[in-house]
C-alpha positions in Angstrom: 0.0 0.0 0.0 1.1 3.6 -0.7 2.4 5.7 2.3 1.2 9.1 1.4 2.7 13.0 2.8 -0.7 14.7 4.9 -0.2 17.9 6.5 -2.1 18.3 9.6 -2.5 21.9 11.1 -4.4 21.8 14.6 -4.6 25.7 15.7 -5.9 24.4 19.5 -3.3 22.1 20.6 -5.2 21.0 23.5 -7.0 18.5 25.1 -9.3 15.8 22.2 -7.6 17.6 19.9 -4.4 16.9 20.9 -5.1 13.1 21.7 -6.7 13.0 18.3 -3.8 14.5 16.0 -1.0 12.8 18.6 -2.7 9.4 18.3 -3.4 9.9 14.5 -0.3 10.2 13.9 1.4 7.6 16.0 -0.7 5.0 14.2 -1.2 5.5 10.8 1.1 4.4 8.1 0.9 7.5 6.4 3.6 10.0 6.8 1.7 12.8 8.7 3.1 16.2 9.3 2.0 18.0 12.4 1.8 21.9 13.2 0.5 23.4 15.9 -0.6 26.7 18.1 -1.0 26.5 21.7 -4.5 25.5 23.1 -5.5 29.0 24.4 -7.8 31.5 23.0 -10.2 29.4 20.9 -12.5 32.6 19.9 -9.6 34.3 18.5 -7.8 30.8 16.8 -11.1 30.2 14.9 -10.9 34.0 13.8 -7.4 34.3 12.7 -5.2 30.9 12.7 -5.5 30.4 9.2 -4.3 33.8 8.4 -1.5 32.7 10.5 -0.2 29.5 9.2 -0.8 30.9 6.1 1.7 33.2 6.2 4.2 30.8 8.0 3.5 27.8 4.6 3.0 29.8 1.9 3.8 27.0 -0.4 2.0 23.6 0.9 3.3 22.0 -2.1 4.1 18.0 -2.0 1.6 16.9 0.4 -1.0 14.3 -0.6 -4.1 15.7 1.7 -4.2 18.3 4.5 -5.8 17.7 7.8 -7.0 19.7 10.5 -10.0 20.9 12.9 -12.9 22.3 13.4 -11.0 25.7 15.2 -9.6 26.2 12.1 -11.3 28.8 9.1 -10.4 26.1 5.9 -12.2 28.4 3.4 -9.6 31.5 4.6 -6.6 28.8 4.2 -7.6 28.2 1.1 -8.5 31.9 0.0 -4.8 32.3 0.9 -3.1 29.2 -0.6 -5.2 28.6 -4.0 -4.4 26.2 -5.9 -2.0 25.3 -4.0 -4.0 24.0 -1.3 -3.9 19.9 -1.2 -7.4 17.6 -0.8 -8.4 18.8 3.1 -10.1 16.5 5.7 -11.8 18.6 8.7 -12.5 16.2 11.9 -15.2 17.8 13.7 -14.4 17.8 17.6 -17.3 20.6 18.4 -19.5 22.9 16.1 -20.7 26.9 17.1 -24.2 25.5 16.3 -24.6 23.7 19.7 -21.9 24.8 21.4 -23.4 26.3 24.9 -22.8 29.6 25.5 -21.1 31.3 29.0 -23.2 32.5 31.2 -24.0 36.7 30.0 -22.5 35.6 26.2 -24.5 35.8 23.5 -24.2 34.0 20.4 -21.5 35.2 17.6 -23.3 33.9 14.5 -20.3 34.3 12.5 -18.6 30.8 14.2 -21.4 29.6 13.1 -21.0 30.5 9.4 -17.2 29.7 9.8 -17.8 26.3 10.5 -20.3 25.9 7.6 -17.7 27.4 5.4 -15.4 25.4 6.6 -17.3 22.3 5.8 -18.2 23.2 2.1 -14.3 23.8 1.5 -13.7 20.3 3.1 -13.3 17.3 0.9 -14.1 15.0 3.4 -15.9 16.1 7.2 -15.7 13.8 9.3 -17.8 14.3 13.3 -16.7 12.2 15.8 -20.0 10.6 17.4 -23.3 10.0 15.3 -25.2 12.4 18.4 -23.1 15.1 17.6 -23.8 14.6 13.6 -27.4 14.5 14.6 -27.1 17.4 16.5 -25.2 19.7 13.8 -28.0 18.9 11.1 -30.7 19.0 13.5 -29.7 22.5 14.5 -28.5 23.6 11.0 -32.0 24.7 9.1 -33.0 26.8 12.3 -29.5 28.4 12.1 -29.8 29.4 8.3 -33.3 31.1 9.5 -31.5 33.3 11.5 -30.9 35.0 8.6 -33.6 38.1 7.7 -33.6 36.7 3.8 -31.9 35.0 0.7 -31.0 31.7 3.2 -28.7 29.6 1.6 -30.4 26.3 2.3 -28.5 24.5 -0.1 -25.5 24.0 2.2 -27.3 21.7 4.3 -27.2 18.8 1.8 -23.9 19.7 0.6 -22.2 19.3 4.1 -24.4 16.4 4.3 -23.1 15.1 1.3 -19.6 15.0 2.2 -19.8 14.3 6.2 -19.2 10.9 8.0 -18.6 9.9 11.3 -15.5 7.8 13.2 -14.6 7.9 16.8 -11.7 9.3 17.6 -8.9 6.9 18.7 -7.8 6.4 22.7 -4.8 5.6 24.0 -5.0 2.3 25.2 -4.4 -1.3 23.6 -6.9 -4.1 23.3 -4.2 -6.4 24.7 -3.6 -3.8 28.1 -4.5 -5.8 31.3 -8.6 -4.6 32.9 -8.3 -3.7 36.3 -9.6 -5.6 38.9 -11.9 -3.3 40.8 -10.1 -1.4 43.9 -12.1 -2.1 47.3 -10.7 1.2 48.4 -12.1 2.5 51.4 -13.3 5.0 51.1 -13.4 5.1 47.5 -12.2 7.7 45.0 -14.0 9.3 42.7 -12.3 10.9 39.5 -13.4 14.4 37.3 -11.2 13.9 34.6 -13.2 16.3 32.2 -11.8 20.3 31.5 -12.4 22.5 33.9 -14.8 24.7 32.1 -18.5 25.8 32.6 -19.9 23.3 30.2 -18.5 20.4 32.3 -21.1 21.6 34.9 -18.9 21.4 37.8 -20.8 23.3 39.7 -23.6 20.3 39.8 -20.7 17.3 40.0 -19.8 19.2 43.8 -23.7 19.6 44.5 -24.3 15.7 44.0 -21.1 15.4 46.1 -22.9 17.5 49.2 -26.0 15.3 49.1 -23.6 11.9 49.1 -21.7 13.3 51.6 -25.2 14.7 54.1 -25.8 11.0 53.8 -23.1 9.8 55.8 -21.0 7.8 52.8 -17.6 8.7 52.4 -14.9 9.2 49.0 -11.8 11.0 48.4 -11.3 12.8 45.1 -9.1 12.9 42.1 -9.7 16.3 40.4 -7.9 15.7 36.8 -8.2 17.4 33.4 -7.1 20.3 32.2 -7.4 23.7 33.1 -7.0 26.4 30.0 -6.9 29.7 31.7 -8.3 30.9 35.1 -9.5 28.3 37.5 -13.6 28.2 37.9 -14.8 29.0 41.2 -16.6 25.8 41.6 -13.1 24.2 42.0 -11.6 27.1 44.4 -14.7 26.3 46.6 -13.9 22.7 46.1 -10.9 22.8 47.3 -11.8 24.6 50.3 -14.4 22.2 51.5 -12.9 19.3 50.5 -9.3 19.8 51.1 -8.4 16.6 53.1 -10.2 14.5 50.7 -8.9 16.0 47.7 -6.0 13.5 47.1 -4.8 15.1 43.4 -6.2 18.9 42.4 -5.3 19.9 38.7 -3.5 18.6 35.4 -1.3 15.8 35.3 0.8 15.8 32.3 2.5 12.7 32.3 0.6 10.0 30.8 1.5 7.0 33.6 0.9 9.2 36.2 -2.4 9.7 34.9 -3.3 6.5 33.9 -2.4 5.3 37.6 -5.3 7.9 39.1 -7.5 6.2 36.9 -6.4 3.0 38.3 -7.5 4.0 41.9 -10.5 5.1 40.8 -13.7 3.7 41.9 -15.8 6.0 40.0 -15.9 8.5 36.9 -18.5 11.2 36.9 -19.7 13.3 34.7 -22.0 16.1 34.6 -21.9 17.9 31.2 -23.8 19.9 29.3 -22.0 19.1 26.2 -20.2 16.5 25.3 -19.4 15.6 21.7 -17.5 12.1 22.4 -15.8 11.5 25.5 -12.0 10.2 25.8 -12.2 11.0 29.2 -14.5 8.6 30.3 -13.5 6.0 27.6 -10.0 6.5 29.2 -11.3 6.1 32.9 -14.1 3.1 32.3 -11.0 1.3 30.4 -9.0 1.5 33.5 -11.5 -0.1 35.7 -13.7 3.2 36.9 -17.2 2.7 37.3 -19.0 5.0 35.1 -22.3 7.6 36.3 -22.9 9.8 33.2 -25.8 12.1 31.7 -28.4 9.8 29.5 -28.0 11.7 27.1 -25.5 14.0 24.8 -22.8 11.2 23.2 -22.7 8.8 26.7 -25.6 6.4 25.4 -23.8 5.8 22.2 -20.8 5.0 24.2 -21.7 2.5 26.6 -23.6 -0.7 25.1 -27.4 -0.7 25.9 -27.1 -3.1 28.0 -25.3 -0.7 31.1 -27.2 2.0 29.9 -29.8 1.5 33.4 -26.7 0.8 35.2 -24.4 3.9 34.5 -26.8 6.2 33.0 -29.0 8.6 34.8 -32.2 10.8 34.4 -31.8 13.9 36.8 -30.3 15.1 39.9 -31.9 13.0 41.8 -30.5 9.6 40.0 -27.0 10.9 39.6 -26.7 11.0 43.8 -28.7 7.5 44.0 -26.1 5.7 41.6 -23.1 7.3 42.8 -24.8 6.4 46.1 -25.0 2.7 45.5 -21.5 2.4 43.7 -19.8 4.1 46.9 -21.3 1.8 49.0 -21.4 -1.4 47.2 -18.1 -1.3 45.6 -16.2 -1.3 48.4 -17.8 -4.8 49.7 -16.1 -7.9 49.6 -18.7 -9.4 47.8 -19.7 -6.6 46.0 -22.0 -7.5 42.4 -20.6 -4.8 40.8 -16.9 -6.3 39.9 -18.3 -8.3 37.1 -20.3 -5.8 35.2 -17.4 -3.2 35.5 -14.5 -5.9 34.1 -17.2 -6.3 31.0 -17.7 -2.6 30.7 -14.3 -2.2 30.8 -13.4 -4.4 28.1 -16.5 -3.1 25.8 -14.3 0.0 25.6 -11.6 -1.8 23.3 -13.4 -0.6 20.4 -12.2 3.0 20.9 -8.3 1.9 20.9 -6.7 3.3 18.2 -5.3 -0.2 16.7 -9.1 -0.8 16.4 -9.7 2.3 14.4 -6.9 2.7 12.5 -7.5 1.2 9.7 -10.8 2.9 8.9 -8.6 6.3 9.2 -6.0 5.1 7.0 -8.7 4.1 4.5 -10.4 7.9 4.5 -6.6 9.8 4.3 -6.0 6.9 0.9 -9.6 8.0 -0.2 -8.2 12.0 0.4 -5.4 11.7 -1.6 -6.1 9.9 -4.4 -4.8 6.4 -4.2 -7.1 4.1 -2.8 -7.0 0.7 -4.3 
């Protein structure tokens, strides 16, 4: 088979985006060239990163395909390259049509239009869960009525037309040992999502009062990464739970991480938006016990068949199956062991040796030389 050349420019070199090109490109057999900006500033990245790398490749010539993200304004790259510009995939890790908004923002229709523009000057778009593919088309036709007249409907079946979806690859081998369940006392729970507002921190601590008014105990392991100022929901954290709180903030180095995972009991999440989840794939991998949202991308991720385990309504259910899981866990003969080792093992479908021949396939498609 042919190795080809790709070029992949990621302008937020950050969290999924950064697993995704880093693991991309450590598995395929193409030859994939990576460039990157810092993983700060996303507004302004969307707005002007392709003006930058423009100017710093001026001549992308001898590449087979170019890759690159949804943060990044492919119709101004290729404005500024021409011809010159090589077949482009664009993996879609978010969109600005769903994308929640900070509290007291209000919505900057032009990311919207960037990432339809982006998408029509795309060869190939690919999202990376079929929920947020639903979501983008769902909420597409009311976007383009935002618009007073002369809508431009036909965009929607264009993107359409040239869209697919594939997971993104995680870090782990099928072959990589399951951990037995830890019958930690008390046991740990793990946030491994960014610490932004549409995580929902500010709910994960709430459900963490009511368990803790009802007498159980944990311990904490607040992971994930943290892009600019800390959210108060974590400052207050810290100062109620400080003696519990056994690791506060990033951890950089991939064992160290994957060893916090390994103590954990349970992985929690309260988000509001969620597009995939490597987090959780990550932490459920590792032997963590998962109580997620019923909805967003988590059903697709978990077979049906944990979905009444691990997946709940409301408020109300998130405290009563973190409730159980902190109590039952931890006993000798606890029922959950078995149902968290399959879980666990379910999750080999996201490793990248599992998926990487499906993205080798779309980059031969891209440039030109599949058999």
């Amino acid at each position: 088979m042919r190795r080809g050349r790709f070029l992949f420019l990621e302008p937020f070199f950050g969290g999924s985006h950064r697993e995704f090109a880093e693991g991309l490109i450590e598995h395929s057999r193409h030859e994939i060239e990576l460039r990157t900006l810092p993983a700060r500033f996303w507004k302004w990245r969307l707005r002007g990163a392709a003006l930058y790398l423009a100017g710093k490749l001026p001549e992308p010539r001898g590449y087979d395909g170019l890759i690159t993200s949804d943060l990044l304004s492919l119709a101004d790259l290729k404005a500024m390259w021409g011809p010159a510009c090589p077949p482009a995939l664009v993996y879609f890790h978010e969109n600005q049509l769903t994308y929640p908004l900070a509290p007291g923002e209000r919505m900057d229709y032009q990311f919207g239009f960037t990432d339809i523009t982006t998408a029509l000057a795309a060869d190939r778009v690919l999202f990376n869960s079929r929920s947020h593919f639903e979501a983008f088309f769902a909420e597409l036709p009311g976007f383009l009525k935002r618009m007073p007249e002369y809508r431009p409907r036909w965009v929607i079946e264009a993107i359409r037309g040239r869209s697919g979806v594939l997971s993104p690859g995680c870090r782990f081998a099928p072959s990589d040992p399951i951990p037995l369940p830890l019958p930690a006392r008390p046991p740990l729970v793990v946030w491994n999502h960014r610490w932004e507002f549409d995580k929902d921190p500010g709910a994960f601590f709430s459900a963490l009062e009511e368990v803790d008014a009802r007498g159980v105990g944990f311990e904490l392991a607040l992971l994930g990464e943290n892009y600019q100022k800390v959210p108060k929901a974590f400052l207050s954290a810290r100062e109620r739970w400080g003696n519990r709180i056994l690791q506060y903030g990033y951890v950089e180095d991939r064992a160290r991480y994957r060893q916090w995972l390994e103590r954990g009991a349970v992985v929690v999440s309260t988000a509001r938006q969620e597009n995939f989840g490597i987090a959780v794939v990550e932490a459920v991998r590792r032997g963590c016990a998962p109580v997620l949202p019923a909805r967003l991308s988590y059903p697709e991720l978990l077979p049906p068949a944990f979905h009444g385990h691990f997946l709940y309504e409301n408020e109300e259910e998130l405290v009563e199956k973190l409730l159980r899981l902190l109590v039952e866990l931890p006993l000798p003969d606890s029922p959950w062991g078995g149902r968290i080792r399959s879980l666990a093992r379910s999750m080999n479908r996201y490793a990248w040796g599992n998926l990487i021949e499906a993205y080798d396939a779309e980059l031969d498609r891209l440039g030109g030389f599949a058999s």
